[in-house]
C-alpha positions in Angstrom: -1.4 5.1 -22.1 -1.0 2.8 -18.9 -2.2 -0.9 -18.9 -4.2 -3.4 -16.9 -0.9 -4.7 -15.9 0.6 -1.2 -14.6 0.3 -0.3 -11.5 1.2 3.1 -9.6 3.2 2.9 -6.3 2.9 6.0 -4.3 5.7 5.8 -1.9 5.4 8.0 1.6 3.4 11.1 0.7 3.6 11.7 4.3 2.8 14.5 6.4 6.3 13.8 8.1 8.4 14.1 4.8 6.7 17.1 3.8 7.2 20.6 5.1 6.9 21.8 8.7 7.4 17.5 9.1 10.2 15.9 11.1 11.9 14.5 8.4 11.2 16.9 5.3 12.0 16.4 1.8 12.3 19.3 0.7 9.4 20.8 -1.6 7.6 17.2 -0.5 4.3 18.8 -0.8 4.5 19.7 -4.1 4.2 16.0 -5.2 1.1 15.7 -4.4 -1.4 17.5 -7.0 0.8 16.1 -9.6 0.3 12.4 -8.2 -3.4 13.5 -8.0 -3.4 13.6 -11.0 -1.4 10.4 -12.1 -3.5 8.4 -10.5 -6.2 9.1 -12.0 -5.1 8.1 -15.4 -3.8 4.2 -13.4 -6.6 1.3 -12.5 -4.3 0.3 -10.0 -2.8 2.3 -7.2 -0.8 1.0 -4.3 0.2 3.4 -1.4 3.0 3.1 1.3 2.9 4.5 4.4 6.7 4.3 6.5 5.0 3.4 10.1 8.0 3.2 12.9 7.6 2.5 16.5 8.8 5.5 18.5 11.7 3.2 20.0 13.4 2.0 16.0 17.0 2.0 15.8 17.3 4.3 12.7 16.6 7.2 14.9 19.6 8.9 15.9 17.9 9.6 19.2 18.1 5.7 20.0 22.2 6.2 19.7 23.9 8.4 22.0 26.4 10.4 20.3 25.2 10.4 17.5 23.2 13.0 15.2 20.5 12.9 12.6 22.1 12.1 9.0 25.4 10.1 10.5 26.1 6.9 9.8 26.0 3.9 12.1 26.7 0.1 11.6 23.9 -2.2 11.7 23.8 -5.9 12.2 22.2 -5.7 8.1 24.7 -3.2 7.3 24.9 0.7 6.9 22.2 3.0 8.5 22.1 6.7 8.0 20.1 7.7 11.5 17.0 10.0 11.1 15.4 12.1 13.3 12.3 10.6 14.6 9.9 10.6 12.5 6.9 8.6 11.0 5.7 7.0 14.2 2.7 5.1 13.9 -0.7 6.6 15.1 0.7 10.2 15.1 -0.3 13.0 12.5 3.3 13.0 11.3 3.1 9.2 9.8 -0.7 10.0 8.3 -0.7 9.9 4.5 -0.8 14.1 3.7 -4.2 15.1 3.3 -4.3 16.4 0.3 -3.6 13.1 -1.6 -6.7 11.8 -2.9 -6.6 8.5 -4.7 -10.0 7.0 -3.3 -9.3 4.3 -5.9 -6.2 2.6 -4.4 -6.2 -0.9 -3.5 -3.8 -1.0 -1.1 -1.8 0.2 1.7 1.8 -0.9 2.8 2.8 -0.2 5.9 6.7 -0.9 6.0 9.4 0.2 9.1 7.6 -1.6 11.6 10.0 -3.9 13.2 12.2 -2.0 15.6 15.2 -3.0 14.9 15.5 -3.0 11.1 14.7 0.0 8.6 12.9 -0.6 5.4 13.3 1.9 2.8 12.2 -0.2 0.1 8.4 -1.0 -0.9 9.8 -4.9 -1.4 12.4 -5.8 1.3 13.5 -4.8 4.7 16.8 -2.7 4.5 18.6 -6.4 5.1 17.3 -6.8 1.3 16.0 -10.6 2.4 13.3 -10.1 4.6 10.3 -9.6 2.6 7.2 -7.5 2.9 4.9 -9.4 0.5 4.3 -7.0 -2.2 6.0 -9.2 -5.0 4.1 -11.7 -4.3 0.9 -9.5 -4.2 1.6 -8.1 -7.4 3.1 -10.9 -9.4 -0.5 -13.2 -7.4 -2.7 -9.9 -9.1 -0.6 -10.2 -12.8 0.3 -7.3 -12.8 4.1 -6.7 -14.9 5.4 -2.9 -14.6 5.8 -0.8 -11.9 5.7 2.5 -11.9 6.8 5.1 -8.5 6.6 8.3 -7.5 6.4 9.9 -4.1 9.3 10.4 -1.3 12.0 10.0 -1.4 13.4 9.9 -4.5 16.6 8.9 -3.6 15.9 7.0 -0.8 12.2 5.0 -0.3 11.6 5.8 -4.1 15.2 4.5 -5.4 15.4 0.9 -3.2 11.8 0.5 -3.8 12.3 0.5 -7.7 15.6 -1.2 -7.8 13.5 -4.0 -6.4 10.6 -4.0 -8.6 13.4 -4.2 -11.5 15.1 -7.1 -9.3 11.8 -9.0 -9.2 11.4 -8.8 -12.5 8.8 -6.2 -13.0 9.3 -3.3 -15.8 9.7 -0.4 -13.3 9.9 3.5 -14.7 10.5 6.2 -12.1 8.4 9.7 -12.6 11.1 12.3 -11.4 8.8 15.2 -12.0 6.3 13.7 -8.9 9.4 12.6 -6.7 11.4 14.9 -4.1 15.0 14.1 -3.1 16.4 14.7 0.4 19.7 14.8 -1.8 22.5 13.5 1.0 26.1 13.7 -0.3 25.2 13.6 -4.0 22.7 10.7 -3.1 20.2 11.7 -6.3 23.0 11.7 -8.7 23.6 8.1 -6.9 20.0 6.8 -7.6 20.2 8.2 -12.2 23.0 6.7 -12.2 21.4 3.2 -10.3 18.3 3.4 -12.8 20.4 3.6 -15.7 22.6 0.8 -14.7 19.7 -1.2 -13.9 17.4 -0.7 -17.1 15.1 1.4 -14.8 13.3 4.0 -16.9 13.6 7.6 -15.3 11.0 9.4 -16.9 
């Protein structure tokens, strides 16, 4: 069914997105033996992995006042504010331990740079400052893009609305995402896919 030139993003299967983590999606766990099994029918698998420093301005902690899930201006834009979560070297931003895809050629790390979120696989939440994985894939010929993982309507929404931007064929899995579901935010991301050409399958 899938191609040479298909490749399977896994987006955040992350102990901290999952239950009993500080930022979970809920049912986030329940991803994971269905992307198991995904991946085993893909040659190709890239994982991301969000990977904060414990001081990055999306937490709400960083803005007194404020709470987790508020809205705050950004040089870039709008920011909703987490609570802290993902921060690199702790158990929270490991990649949950049941997720097996030995196979996988890659690892992202995105969210590094303190002062600017990156939701997407592609681009920094300023949508111009690049990560390099276009230019990975397009360098490796690869031409669809297929995601899955958490969240749907966050990390798994910007990062196909790239692909699709890029140029790549992208089709979301709903049945191996989880949305967090803000304010009506995964009726916000069908309707996105749609007006994009993204498939939702």
């Amino acid at each position: 069914m899938w191609k040479d030139t298909d490749v399977l993003l896994v987006i955040d299967v992350q102990n901290d997105f999952c239950p009993g983590g500080r930022l979970a999606v809920p049912g986030g766990n329940e991803v994971v033996p269905l992307i198991n099994r995904l991946a085993k029918s893909f040659r190709h698998v890239v994982l991301t992995q969000d990977w904060h420093p414990a001081e990055h301005k999306s937490f709400a902690s960083r803005h007194p006042g404020k709470s987790a899930f508020e809205t705050t201006m950004m040089p870039y834009g709008p920011q909703t504010l987490w609570p802290d979560h993902c921060i690199q070297d702790t158990p929270g931003a490991a990649l949950h331990a049941d997720l097996h895809i030995p196979h996988a050629e890659l690892i992202l790390r995105k969210g590094f740079r303190e002062e600017i979120d990156s939701y997407s696989a592609f681009f920094e939440n300023d949508h111009k400052t690049p990560t390099g994985l276009g230019g990975y894939l397009r360098e490796r010929g690869f031409e669809k893009v297929v995601c899955v993982g958490l969240a749907f309507d966050f990390c798994v929404r910007f990062s196909a609305e790239d692909a699709r931007m890029l140029g790549f064929d992208t089709e979301v899995i709903e049945a191996a995402c989880r949305a967090i579901d803000l304010q009506g935010s995964a009726d916000q991301a069908r309707k996105s896919f749609a007006d994009r050409g993204i498939v939702l399958a």
